[in-house]
C-alpha positions as CSV (number, residue, x, y, z in Angstrom):
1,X,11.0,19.9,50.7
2,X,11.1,17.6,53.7
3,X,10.6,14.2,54.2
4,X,6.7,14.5,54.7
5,X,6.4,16.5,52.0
6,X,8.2,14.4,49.7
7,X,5.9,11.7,50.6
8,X,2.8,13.6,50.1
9,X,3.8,14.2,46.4
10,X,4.7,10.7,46.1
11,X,0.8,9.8,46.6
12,X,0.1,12.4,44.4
13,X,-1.4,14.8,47.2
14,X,-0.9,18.8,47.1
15,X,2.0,20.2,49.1
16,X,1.9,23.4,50.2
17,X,4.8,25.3,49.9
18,X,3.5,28.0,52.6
19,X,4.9,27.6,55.9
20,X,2.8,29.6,57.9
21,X,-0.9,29.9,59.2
22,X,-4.0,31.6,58.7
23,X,-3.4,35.0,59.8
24,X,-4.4,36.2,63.5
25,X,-7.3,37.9,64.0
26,X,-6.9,41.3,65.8
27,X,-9.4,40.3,68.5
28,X,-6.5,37.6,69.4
29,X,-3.9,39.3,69.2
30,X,-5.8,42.1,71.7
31,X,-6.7,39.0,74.1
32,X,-3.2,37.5,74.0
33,X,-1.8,41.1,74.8
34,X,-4.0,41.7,77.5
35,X,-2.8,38.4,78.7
36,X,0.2,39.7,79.4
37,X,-0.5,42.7,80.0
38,X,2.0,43.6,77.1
39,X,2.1,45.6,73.4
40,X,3.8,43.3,70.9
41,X,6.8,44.8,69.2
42,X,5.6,45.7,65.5
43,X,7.5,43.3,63.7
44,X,5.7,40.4,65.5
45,X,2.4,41.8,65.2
46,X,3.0,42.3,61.8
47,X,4.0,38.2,61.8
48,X,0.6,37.2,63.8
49,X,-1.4,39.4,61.0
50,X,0.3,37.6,58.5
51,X,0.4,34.1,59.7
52,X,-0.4,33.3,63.0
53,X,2.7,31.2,64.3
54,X,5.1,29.6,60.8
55,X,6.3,26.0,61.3
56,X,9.6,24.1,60.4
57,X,11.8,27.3,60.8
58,X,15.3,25.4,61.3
59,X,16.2,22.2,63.1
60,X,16.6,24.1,66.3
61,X,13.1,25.7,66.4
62,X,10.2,23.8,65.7
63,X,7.8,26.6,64.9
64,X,7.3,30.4,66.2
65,X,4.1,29.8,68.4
66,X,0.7,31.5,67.5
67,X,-0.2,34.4,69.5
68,X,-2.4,32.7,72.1
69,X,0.2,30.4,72.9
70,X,3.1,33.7,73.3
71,X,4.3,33.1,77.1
72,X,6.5,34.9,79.2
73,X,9.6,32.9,79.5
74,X,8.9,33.2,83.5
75,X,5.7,31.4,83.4
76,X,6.3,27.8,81.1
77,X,7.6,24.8,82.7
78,X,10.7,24.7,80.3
79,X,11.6,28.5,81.3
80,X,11.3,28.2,84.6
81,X,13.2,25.3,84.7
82,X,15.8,27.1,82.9
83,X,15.7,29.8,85.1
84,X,16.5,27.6,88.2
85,X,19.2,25.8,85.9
86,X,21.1,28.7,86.1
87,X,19.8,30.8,89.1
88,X,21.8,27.4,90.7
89,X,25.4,28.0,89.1
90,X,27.3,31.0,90.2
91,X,28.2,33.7,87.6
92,X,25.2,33.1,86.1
93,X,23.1,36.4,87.5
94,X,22.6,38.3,83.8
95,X,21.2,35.2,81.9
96,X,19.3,34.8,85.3
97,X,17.6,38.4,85.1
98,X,17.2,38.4,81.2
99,X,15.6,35.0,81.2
100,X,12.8,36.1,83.7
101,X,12.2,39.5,81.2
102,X,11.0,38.3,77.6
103,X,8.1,36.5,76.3
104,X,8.9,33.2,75.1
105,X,7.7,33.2,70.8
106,X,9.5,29.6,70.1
107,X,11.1,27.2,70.9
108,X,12.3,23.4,70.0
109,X,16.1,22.8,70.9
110,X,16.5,26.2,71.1
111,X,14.1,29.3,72.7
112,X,13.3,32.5,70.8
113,X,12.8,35.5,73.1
114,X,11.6,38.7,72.7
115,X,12.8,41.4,75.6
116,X,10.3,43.9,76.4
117,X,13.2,46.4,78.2
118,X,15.3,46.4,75.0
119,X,13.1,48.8,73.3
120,X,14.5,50.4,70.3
121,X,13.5,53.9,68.6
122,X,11.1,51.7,66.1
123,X,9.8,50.3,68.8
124,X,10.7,46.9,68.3
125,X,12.0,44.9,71.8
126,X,15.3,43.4,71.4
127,X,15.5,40.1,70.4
128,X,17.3,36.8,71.5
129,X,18.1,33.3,69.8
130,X,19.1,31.1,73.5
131,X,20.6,27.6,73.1
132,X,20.6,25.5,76.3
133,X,22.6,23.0,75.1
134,X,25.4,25.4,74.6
135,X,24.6,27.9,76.6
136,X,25.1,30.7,74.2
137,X,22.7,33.8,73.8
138,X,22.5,35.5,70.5
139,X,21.1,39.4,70.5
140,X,19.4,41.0,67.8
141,X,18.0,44.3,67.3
142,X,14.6,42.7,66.5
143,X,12.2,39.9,66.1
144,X,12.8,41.0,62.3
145,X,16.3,40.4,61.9
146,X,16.6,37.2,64.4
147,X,13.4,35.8,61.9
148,X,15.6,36.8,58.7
149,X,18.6,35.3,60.1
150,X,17.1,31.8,60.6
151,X,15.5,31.7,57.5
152,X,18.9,32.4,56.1
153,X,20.5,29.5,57.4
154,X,17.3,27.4,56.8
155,X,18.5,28.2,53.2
156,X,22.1,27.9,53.4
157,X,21.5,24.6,55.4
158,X,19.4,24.0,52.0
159,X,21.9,25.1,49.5
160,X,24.5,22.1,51.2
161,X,22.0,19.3,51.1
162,X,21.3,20.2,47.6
163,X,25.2,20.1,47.3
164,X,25.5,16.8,48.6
């Protein structure tokens, strides 16, 4: 539990140990798609109908945004200042081109990207964990796996503060 949580049961208030939302609606998840003018990969789909964004994933991503608020990475302020960040430093040219190709799903410290020309046979789009600060991209075969592996180290992270 974190430090909000905590306090709620302190007052004697319920906590809630679900991290996600209310599931997404088809109807959004056809009007954010269309906003695009892109299919979501099945694994995030299958997330939205579930719980339409999930909050306090690690310390480096806040929360995995709710359908309507999906972006291409291209289009936010942070991405495109990103994207002009390094479009300015020479040798920079792939992060350059894949940072103008995936829609932004998160992001806090780090960004959570989803890359719509790294189709695989199940038709999920590759996946990417990107952290500015050290300017290291992480692939993954999906949204799937890059989900599983930060909630893996959300528990390991866990395991040592329970250590301590």
């Amino acid at each position: 539990m974190d430090e909000v949580q905590l306090g709620a049961l302190g007052r004697g208030e319920r906590v809630e140990s679900w991290l996600g939302e209310a599931p997404a609606r088809e109807e959004a998840l056809v009007a954010s798609e269309e906003r695009l003018g892109a299919w979501f990969p099945p694994g995030l789909r299958g997330l939205f109908l579930a719980s339409d964004g999930w909050t306090h994933l690690d310390d480096c991503v806040e929360d995995v945004h709710p359908c309507g608020r999906v972006v291409w990475m291209r289009d936010s302020d942070v991405g495109t200042r990103v994207i002009e960040t390094y479009d300015s430093i020479p040798g920079n040219e792939d992060d350059v081109q894949l940072f103008r190709r995936p829609i932004e799903i998160a992001r806090g410290e780090d960004f959570w990207l989803l890359d719509p020309t790294g189709v695989g046979p199940d038709g999920e789009w590759a996946a990417y964990e990107f952290a500015p600060k050290y300017g290291d991209t992480t692939k993954y075969p999906s949204f799937s796996a890059l989900f599983h592996s930060a909630y893996a180290g959300m528990e390991e992270d866990q395991d040592e503060e329970d250590m301590d």
